[in-house]
N, C-alpha and C positions, 0 to 999 in steps of 0.2 A: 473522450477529450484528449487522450493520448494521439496524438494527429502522428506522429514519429515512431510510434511502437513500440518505444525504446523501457518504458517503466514494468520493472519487475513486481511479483506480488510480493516479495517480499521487500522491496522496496516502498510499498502502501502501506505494510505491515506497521513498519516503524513511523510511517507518517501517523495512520490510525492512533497507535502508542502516543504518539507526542499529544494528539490533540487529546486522548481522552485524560492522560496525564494533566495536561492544562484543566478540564473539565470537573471531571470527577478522579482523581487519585484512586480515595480507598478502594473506587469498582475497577481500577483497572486489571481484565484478566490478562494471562499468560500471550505467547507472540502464536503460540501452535494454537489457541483458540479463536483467534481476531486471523489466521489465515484460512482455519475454516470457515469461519464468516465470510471471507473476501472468495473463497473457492467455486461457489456457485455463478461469480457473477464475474470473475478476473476470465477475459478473452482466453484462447490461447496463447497465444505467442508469449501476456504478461505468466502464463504458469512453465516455461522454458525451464529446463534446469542449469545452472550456471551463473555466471557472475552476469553483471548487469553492462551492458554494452557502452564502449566507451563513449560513444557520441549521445549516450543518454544525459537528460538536462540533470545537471548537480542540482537543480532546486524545482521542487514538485509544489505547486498551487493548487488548492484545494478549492472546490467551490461548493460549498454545502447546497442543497435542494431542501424544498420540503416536501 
């Protein structure tokens, strides 16, 4: 859904955080566990090392699946 290529993993990282924070608090684990999670499945280009590119969108929409 990333049409622009621009979102980093670690940039999902902390979205993941926020939502599970919303959800469940006390389960929320560490940011190096929720990147292992996201490592399998983040493209290339989102596993880059470096800062996140300026033309990336300031605000990431999430769209849950089931």
């Amino acid at each position: 859904m990333d049409t622009e290529k621009a979102i980093r993993t670690g940039d999902m990282v902390q979205q993941v955080r926020h939502v599970m924070h919303n959800v469940a608090p006390k389960l929320l684990p560490d940011d190096k566990a929720i990147r292992e999670w996201l490592s399998g499945i983040a493209p290339d280009y989102a596993k880059k090392a470096g800062k996140t590119p300026k033309d990336a969108p300031s605000e990431i929409s999430l769209i849950m699946k089931k």
